[in-house]
MARTIZA-613400 format. One record per residue (C-alpha): residue number from 1; x, y, z. Coordinates in steps of 0.25 Angstrom, whole numbers. Example, Ala and Ser with C-alpha at 12.3 -4.5 7.8 and 13.67 -1.06 7.14 Angstrom:
# residues 2
R/nr/X/Y/Z
R/1/49/-18/31
R/2/55/-4/29
***
This chain:
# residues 648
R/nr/X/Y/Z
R/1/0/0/0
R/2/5/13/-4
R/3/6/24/7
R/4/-4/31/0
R/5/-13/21/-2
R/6/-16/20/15
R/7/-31/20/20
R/8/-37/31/26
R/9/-49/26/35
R/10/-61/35/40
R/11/-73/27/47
R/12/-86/31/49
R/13/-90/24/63
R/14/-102/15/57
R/15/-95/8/49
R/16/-91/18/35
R/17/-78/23/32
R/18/-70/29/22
R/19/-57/26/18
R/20/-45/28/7
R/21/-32/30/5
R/22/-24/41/6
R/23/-20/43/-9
R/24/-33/43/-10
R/25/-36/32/-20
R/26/-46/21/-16
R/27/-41/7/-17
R/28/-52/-2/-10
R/29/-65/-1/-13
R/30/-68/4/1
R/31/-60/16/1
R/32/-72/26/1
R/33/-76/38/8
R/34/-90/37/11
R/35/-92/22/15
R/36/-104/20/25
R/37/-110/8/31
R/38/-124/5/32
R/39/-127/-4/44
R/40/-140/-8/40
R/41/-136/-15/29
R/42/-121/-18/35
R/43/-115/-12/22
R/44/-106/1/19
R/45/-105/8/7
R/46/-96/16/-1
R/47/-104/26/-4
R/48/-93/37/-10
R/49/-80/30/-14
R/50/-70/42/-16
R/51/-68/57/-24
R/52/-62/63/-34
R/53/-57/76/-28
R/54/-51/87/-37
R/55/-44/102/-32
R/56/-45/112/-45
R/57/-36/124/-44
R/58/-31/134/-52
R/59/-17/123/-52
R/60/-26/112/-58
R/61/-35/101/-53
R/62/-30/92/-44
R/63/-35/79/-39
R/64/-36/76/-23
R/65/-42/61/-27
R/66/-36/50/-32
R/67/-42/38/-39
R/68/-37/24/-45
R/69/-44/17/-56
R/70/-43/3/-63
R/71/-33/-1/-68
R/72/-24/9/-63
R/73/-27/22/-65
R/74/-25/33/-53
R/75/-32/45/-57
R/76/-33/55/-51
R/77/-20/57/-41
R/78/-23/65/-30
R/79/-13/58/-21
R/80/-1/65/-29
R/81/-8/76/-20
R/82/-7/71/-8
R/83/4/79/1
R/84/-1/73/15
R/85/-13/63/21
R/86/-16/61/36
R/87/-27/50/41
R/88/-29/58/54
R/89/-39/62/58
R/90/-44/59/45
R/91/-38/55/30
R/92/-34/69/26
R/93/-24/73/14
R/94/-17/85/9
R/95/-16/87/-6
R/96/-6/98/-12
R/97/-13/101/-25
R/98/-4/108/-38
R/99/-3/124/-33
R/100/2/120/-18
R/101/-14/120/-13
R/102/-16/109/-2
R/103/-29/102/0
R/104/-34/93/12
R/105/-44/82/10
R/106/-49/77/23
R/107/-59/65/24
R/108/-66/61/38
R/109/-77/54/42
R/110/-86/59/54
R/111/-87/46/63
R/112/-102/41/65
R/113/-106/47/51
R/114/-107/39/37
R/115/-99/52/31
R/116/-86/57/27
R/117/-79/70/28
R/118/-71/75/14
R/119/-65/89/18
R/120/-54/96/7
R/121/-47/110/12
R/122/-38/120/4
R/123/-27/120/13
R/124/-20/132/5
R/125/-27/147/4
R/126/-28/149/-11
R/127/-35/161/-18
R/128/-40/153/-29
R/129/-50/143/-32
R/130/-48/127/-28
R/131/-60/118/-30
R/132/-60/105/-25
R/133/-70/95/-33
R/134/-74/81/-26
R/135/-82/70/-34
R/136/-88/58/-26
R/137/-85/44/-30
R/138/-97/37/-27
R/139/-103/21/-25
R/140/-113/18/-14
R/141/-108/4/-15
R/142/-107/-6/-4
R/143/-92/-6/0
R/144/-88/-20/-3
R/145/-90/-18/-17
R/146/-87/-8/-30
R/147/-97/1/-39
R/148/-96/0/-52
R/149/-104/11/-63
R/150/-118/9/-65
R/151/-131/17/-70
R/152/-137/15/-55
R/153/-126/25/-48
R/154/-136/38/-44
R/155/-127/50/-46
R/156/-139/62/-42
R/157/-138/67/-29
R/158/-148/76/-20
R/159/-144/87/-14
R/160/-134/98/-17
R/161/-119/101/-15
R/162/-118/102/-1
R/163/-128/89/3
R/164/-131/80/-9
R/165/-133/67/-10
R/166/-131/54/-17
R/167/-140/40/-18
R/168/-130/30/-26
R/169/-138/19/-27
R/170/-153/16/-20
R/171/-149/8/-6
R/172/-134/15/-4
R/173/-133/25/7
R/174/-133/40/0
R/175/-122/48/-1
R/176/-123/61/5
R/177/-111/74/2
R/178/-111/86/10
R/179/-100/96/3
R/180/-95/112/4
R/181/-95/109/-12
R/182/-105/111/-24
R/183/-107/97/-30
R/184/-112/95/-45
R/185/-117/81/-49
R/186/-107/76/-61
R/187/-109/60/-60
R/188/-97/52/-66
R/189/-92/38/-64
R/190/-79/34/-61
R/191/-74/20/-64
R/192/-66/10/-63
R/193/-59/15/-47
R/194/-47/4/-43
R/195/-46/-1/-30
R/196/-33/-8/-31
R/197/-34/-14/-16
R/198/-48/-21/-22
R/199/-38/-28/-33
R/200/-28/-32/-24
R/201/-40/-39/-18
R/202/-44/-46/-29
R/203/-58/-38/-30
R/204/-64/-29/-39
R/205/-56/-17/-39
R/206/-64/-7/-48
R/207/-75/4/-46
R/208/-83/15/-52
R/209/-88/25/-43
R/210/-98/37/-46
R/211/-97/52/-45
R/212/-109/59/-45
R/213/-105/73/-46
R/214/-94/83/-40
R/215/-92/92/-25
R/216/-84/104/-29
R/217/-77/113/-18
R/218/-70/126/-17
R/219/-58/125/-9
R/220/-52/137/-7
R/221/-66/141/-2
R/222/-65/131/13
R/223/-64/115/13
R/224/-71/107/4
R/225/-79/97/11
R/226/-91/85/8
R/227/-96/77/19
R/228/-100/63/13
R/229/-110/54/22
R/230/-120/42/19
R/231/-135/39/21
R/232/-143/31/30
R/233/-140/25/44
R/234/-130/31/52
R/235/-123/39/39
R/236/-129/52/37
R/237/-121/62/46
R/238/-130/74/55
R/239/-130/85/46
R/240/-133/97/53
R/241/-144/105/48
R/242/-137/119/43
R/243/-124/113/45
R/244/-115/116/32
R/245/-105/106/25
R/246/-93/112/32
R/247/-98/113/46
R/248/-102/99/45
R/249/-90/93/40
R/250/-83/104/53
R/251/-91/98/61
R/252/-88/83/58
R/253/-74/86/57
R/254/-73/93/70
R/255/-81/80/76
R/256/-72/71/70
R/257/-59/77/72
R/258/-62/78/87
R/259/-67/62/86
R/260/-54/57/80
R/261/-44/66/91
R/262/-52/58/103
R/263/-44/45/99
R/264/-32/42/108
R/265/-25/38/94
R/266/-26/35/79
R/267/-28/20/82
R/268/-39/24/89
R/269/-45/32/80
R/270/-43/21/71
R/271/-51/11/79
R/272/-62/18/81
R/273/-63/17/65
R/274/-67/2/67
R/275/-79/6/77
R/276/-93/8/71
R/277/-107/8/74
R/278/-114/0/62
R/279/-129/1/66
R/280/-133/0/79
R/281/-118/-10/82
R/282/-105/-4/86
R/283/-94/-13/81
R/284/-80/-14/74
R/285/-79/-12/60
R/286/-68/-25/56
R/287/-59/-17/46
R/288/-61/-6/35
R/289/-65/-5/26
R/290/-73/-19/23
R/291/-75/-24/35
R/292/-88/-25/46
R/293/-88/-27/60
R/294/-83/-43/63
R/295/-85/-48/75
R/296/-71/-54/77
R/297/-64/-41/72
R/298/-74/-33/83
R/299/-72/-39/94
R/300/-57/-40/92
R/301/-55/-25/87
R/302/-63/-21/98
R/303/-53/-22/108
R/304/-42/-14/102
R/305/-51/-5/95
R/306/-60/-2/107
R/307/-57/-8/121
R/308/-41/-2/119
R/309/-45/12/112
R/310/-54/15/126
R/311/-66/14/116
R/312/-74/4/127
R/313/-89/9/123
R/314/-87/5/109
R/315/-81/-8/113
R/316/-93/-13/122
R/317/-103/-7/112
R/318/-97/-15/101
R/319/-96/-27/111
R/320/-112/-25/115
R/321/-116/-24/101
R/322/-108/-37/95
R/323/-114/-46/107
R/324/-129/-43/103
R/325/-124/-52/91
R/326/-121/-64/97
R/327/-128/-74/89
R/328/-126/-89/93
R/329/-113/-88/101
R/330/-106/-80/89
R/331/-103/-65/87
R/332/-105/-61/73
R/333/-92/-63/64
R/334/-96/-49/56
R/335/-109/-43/49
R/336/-106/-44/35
R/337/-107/-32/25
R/338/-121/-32/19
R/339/-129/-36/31
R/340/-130/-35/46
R/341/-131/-51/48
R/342/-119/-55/57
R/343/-109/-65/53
R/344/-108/-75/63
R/345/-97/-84/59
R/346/-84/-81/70
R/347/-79/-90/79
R/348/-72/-79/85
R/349/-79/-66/84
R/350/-88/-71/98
R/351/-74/-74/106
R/352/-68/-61/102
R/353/-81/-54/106
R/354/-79/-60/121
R/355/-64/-57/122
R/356/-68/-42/117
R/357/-79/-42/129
R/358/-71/-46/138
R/359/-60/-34/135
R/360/-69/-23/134
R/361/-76/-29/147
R/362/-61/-27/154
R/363/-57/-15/146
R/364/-71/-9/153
R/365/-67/-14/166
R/366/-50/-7/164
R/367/-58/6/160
R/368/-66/7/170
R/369/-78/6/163
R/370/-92/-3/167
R/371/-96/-12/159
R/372/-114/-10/160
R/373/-119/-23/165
R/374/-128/-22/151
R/375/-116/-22/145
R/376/-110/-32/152
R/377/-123/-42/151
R/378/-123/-39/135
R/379/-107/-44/134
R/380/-105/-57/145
R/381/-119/-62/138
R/382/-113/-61/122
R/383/-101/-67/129
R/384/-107/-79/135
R/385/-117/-82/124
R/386/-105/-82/115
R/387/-99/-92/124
R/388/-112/-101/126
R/389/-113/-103/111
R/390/-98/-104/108
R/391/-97/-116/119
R/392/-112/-122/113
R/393/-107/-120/97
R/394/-111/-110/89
R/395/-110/-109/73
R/396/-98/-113/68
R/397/-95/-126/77
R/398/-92/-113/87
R/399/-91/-122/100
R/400/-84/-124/111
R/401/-76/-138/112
R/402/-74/-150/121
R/403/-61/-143/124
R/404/-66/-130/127
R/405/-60/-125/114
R/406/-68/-118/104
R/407/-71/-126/90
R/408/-76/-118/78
R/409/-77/-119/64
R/410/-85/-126/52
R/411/-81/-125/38
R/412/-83/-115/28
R/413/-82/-107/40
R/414/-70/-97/45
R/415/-74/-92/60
R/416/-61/-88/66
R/417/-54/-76/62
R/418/-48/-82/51
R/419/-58/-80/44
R/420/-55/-79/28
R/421/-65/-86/18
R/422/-68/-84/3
R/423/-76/-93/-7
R/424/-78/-101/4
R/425/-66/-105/8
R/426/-61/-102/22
R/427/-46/-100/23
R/428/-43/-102/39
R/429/-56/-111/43
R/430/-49/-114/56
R/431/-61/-124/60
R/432/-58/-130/75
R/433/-51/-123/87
R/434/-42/-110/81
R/435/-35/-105/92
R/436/-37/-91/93
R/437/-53/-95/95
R/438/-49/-105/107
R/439/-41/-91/112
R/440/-55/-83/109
R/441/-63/-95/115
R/442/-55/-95/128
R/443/-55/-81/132
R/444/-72/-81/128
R/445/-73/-90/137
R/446/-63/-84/150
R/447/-72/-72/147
R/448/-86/-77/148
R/449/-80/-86/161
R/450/-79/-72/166
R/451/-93/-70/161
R/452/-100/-85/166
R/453/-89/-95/172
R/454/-95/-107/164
R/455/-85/-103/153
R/456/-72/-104/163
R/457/-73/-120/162
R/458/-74/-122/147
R/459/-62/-109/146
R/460/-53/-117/155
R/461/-55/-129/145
R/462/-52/-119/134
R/463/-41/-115/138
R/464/-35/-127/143
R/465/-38/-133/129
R/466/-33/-122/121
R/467/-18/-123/128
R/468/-17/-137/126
R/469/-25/-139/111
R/470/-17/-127/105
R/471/-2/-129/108
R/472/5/-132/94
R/473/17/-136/99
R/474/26/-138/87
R/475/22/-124/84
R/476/23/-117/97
R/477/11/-110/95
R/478/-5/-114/94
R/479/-12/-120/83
R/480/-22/-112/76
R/481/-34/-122/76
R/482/-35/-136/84
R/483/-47/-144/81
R/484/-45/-141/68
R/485/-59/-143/59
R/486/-64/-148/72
R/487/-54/-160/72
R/488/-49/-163/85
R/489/-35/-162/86
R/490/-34/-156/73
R/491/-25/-143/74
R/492/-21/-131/64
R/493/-5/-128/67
R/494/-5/-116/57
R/495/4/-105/64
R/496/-8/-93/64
R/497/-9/-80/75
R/498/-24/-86/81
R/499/-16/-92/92
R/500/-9/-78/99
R/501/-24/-76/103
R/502/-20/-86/114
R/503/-9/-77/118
R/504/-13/-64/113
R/505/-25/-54/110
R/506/-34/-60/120
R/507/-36/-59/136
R/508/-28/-71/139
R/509/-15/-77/136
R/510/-20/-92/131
R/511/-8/-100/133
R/512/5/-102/144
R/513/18/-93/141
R/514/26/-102/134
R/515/14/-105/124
R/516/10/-93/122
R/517/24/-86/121
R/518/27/-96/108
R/519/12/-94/102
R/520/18/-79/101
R/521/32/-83/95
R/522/26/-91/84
R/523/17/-80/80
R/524/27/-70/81
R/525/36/-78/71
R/526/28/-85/62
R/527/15/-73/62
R/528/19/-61/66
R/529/21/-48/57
R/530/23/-35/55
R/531/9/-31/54
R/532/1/-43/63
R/533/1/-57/63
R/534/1/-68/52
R/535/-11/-76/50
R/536/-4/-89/48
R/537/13/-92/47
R/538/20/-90/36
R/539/26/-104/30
R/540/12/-109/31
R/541/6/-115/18
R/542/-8/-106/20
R/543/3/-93/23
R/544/0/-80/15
R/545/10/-70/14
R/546/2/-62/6
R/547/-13/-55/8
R/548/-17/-55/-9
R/549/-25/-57/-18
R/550/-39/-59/-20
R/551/-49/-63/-9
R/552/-45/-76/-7
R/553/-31/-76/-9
R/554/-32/-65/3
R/555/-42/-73/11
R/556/-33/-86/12
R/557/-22/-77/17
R/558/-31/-68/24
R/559/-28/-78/39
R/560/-15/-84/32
R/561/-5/-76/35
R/562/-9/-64/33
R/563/-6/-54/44
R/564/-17/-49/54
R/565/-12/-37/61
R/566/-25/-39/72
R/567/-17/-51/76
R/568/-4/-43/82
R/569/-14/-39/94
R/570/-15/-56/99
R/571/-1/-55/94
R/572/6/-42/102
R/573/-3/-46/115
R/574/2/-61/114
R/575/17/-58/113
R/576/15/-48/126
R/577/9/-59/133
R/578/21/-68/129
R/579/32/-59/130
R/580/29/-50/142
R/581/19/-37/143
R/582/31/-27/148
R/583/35/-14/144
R/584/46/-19/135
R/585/37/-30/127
R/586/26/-20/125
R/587/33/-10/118
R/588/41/-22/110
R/589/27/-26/106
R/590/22/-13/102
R/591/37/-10/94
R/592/37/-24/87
R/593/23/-28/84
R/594/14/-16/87
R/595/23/-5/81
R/596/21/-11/64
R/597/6/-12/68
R/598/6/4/72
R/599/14/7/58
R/600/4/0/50
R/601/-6/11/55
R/602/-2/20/42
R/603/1/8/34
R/604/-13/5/27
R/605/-26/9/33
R/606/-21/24/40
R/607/-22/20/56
R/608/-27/7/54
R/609/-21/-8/54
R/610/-24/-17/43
R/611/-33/-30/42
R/612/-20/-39/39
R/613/-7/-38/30
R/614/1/-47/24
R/615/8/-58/30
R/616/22/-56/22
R/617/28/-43/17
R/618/28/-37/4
R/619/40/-30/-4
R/620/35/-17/-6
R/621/41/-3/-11
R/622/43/0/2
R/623/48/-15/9
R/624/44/-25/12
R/625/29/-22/19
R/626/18/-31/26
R/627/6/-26/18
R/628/-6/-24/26
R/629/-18/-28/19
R/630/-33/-30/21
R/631/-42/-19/30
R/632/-34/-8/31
R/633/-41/-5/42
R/634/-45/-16/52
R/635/-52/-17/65
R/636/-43/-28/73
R/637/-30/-24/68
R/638/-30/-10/75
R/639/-36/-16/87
R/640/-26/-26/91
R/641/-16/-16/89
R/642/-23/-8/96
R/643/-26/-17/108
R/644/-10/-20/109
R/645/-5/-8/108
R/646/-13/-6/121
R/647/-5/-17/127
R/648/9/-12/123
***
């Protein structure tokens, strides 16, 4: 990725964002600047996709924008303006046009309003004429897919300059603009847009977008400015009556502004990104920009993104609202785009819900905080009812074992966190006993024994099962999965990061020092990089170096080697245990492992960890480089780093 080619992100709190890069060009088909969710239907649309923006002075026309088209066209080149870019508070850039005139383009999105701010200011006093043209690029598409020209496409709009509107297509939310300009309909197609990161992925990669007419501005005059928002649910802003253009956008700023200064840091800031309220449920958005809210990824991102920032009402109302969904013993493993019918197929999700009770029930408790005895009530009950149907069975062959051990699994089914599947085909199955679940199942059950001590008897068989069951001993470490396919005795040997959830990134410490300490050494030598841990060691015959290709030549190396930088938490907080919490081992922790993390902050998405990266290098221009790939933004990576760097 070229330097000028990292993503800006701006969120909207219910679940709409906008984002880009800073050259400007869009190279996924989710780099958008009004992209709104709609929780009734559990969808978002890309509702405008980007602009052409031009300054005219008496030196000449020059473009602010910058646009690639198929096959490899970049017209125009506004970039080759670009003299600085800042993400804080909010993506802006400074352009030095031909005649020495600087302009700033600022784009914000007021939090818990569907809209975005667009704001350009003459930053040199000129006594001449410099006018400053915007054009839309407009879709009203659903944000999985591309928009292609058609007859159907409604270019008229109501309204006038200063408030109009547009209605793309019957069913799509409206697109309202509120601008200090003049605007005059001139409706023109553009086709054929590139998104290079779309090919990459083996996808469709091309787009035609619609323009229906032109916002013109006199900059020499004051700021040019168009507020852009949605319509329906939760998107139209309060627009107050007699309130012009430019006292709303004052105000909105001002608001915002002060808002974003009320963060402790950047990475705070940039957790309270993945916080939304989609409908009447607060939850954690997984990763932008295509993900929903998961279960598995909420309840482990809660704890770095809520309990360690000190944002402990949002953790228990995201908590309260997830264990009204209890259904059967099982937390929902996400809602899919499309509808609001959860997904119930996790083995994991439910055992990661208790663990993330039990944290914000004690980081309550170190704050000095009650915890309501409604509130109270509403969480030991989810707990315990996931408990009863776990140890009954649930879907899945979800049940508790002779053993104490938790079995899980059919085929044609991928329930653990490993969770990669195309055409039918599941890469990681992991049917049996996987390791980091027997983890999950022990500590769900310690907590619940705190709960109702019925569960203390069958943990103390747990646990004594899982000491004795994992131990690979030619290895030095655990085995991924025992009961393998649900045959007794059966084990899976594969050298993977599943088994430092034992040792790390939980409440307890699973296994005896010696144990545990060559658990850690294995996975520092075989898994660890750079930029997280490796989903599987290299020398393996299922290793990947690489993350390429189309989707299923990056699902079967999406948990095979891969490199998930959520997984250096477990890591960092299991090599503490092993080595010694002092002074001296914190701040090698923080220098070694934590330290490359911190760096990667600018690296892709600006302030933001990545999904994964690669598990091998690659020769670049610049060195070799682990290139980060995936979400550019993603919930559970900040978190963890987030929770440890708490700890060192």
């Amino acid at each position: 990725m070229k330097n000028s080619e990292r993503e800006w992100l701006e969120t909207d709190g219910l679940g709409g964002f906008a984002s880009g890069t800073i050259c400007g060009r869009r190279f996924r088909r989710y780099h958008a600047l009004l992209l709104t969710a709609v929780p009734d239907e559990g969808r978002r649309y890309v509702l405008v996709n980007g602009l052409e923006v031009h300054v005219q002075t008496s030196a000449g026309i020059a473009a602010l924008s910058s646009q690639r088209y198929a096959p490899n066209i970049i017209h125009p080149r506004g970039d080759r303006l670009i003299r600085n870019f800042q993400s804080e508070p909010w993506p802006t850039w400074e352009f030095l046009l031909p005649g020495e005139l600087r302009v700033r383009q600022e784009y914000f999105i007021p939090h818990g309003s569907a809209a975005i701010v667009l704001k350009w200011t003459l930053l040199d006093a000129v006594h001449e004429a410099v006018s400053l043209s915007v054009r839309p690029l407009l879709s009203g598409r659903d944000y999985h897919s591309l928009h292609q020209a058609n007859d159907q496409f409604c270019f008229d709009h109501t309204g006038d300059g200063q408030y109009l509107r547009w209605t793309p297509y019957p069913g799509v939310p409206q697109i309202v603009a509120m601008s200090t300009g003049s605007y005059s309909r001139d409706p023109l197609w553009y086709h054929r847009f590139y998104y290079a990161m779309e090919a990459e992925r083996g996808l469709d990669c091309e787009e035609d977008l619609a323009s229906p007419g032109v916002f013109r501005f006199d900059l020499h005059r004051g700021a040019a400015i168009c507020v852009l928002t949605g319509t329906g649910p939760q998107m139209l802003m309060p627009f107050r009556e007699e309130e012009s253009v430019e006292q709303l956008a004052g105000r909105l700023e001002e608001a915002e502004r002060a808002r974003r200064t009320r963060f402790a840091c950047r990475t705070h800031r940039s957790a309270d990104q993945f916080l939304i309220q989609s409908g009447t449920r607060k939850t954690i958005i997984a990763g932008y920009p295509w993900f929903t809210d998961w279960g598995r990824d909420t309840f482990i991102a809660c704890r770095g993104l809520c309990l360690t920032t000190g944002a402990l009402d949002q953790a228990g109302e995201i908590l309260r609202d997830w264990s009204g969904t209890v259904s059967e013993g099982m937390l929902p493993n996400r809602f899919p785009d499309g509808t609001t019918t959860p997904e119930y197929n996790s083995v994991d999700a439910s055992l990661w819900f208790i663990v993330a009770v039990h944290d914000y029930l004690h980081a309550k408790k170190q704050a000095g905080r009650a915890v309501s005895k409604q509130e109270l009530k509403s969480l030991q009950q989810a707990v315990l009812t996931i408990l009863e149907g776990y140890a009954r069975g649930t879907r899945f062959q979800i049940q508790a074992d002779d053993d104490g051990l938790l079995r899980a699994g059919v085929p044609g089914q991928q329930l653990t966190w490993m969770d990669a599947r195309v055409d039918g085909w599941v890469v990681t199955p992991r049917i049996g006993k996987p390791v980091e679940i027997q983890a999950l199942w022990i500590h769900a059950l310690w907590i619940g024994g705190q709960f109702d001590s019925r569960w203390q008897s069958l943990e103390a068989r747990a646990r004594a099962s899982f000491q004795t069951r994992f131990w690979n001993e030619q290895q030095g470490c655990l085995y991924d999965v025992i009961d393998v396919d649900h045959q007794p005795g059966n084990v899976d040997g594969k050298i993977r990061p599943n088994q430092l959830l034992a040792v790390g990134g939980l409440p307890q410490c699973l296994l005896e020092k010696p144990t545990a300490s060559s658990v850690v050494e294995r996975v520092e030598r075989d898994l660890l990089t750079s930029h997280g841990v490796r989903t599987l060691a290299p020398g393996d015959p299922d290793y990947h170096p690489h993350y390429l290709g189309d989707l299923r030549a990056r699902d079967a190396a999406y948990h095979q080697g891969t490199v998930w930088p959520w997984l250096m938490g477990p890591f960092v907080e299991a090599w503490l245990r092993v080595h010694g919490n002092s002074a001296e081992n914190r701040a090698e922790a923080r220098r070694r492992f934590l330290q490359p993390m911190l760096d990667h902050l600018d690296e892709a998405g600006l302030g933001h960890l990545s999904e994964i990266a690669d598990a091998e290098p690659t020769s670049t221009s610049t060195g070799l480089r682990q290139i980060p790939r995936g979400c550019p933004f993603q919930a559970w990576s900040l978190a963890e780093l987030l929770r440890v760097l708490e700890q060192c």
